[in-house]
Legacy VTK file of the C-alpha trace (Angstrom):
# vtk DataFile Version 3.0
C-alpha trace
ASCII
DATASET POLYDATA
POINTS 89 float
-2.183 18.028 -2.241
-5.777 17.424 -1.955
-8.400 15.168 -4.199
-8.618 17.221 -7.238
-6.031 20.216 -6.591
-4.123 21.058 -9.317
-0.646 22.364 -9.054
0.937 24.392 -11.699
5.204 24.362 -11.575
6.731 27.605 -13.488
3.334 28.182 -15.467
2.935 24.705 -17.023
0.173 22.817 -15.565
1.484 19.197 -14.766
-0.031 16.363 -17.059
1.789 13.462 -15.360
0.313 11.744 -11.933
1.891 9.742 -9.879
-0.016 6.698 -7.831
0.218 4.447 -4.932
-1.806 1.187 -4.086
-1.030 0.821 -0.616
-2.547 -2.970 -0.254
-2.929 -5.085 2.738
-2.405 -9.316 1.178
-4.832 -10.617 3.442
-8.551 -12.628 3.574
-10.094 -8.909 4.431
-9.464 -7.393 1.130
-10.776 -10.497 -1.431
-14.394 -8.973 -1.718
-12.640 -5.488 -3.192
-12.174 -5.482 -6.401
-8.984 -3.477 -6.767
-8.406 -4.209 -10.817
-12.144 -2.443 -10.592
-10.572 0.559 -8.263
-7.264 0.898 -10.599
-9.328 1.028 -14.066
-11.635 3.667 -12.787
-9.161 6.014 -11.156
-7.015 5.847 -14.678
-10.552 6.823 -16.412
-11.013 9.426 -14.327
-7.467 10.879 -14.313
-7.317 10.373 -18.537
-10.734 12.477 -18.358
-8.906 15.311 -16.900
-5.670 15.077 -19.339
-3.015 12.948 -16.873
-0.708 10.572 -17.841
-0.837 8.356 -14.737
1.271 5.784 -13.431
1.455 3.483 -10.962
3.291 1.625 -8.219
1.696 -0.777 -5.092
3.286 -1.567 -2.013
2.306 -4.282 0.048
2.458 -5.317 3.650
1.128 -8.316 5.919
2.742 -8.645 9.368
2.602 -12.470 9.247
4.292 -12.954 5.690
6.002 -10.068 5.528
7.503 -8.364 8.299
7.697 -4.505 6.761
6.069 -2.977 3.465
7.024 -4.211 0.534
7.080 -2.592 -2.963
5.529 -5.060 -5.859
7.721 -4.642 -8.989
6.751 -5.190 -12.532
8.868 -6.601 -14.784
11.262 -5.062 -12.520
10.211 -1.611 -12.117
8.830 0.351 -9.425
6.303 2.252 -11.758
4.095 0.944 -14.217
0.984 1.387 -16.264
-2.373 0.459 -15.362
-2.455 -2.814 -17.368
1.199 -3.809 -15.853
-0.262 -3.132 -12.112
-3.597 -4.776 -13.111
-1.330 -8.011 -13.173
0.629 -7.373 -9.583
-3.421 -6.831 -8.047
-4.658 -9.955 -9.189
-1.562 -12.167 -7.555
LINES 1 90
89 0 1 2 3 4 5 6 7 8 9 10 11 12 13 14 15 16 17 18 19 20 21 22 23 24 25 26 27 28 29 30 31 32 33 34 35 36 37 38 39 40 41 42 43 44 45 46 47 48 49 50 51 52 53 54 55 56 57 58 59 60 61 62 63 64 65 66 67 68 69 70 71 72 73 74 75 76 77 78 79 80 81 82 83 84 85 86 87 88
């Protein structure tokens, strides 16, 4: 799917979204403000009816030798102000 295609499944528009943080832990990414990023793309996606949630999986070669997915309180999928707590670690 595209940025703002909307699918419809057996005639019911979907009102569930599903997304992924795909974040690099490293020095390059501390001027982005990704609690900023996260609270505006839930905004935007409650504007337009979706229930979103959210998941983030990390990588950095030198701590971490594949991807890893960051849990909260031991789930894969969260809500914003769950994830909000996994971006700021």
């Amino acid at each position: 799917m595209n940025g703002g295609e909307l699918r419809v499944f057996d005639g019911v528009e979907s009102t569930m979204a599903d997304v992924v943080f795909v974040v690099e832990q490293g020095p390059c990414i501390k001027n982005i403000d990704l609690v900023e990023a996260l609270a505006k793309l839930d905004n935007a996606m409650s504007s337009q009816g979706l229930d979103t949630r959210f998941s983030v999986v990390a990588f950095n070669g030198k701590q971490f030798g594949t991807p890893h997915t960051r849990t909260s309180n031991g789930k894969i999928w969260s809500n914003r102000q769950n994830i909000e707590k996994i971006l700021r670690r």
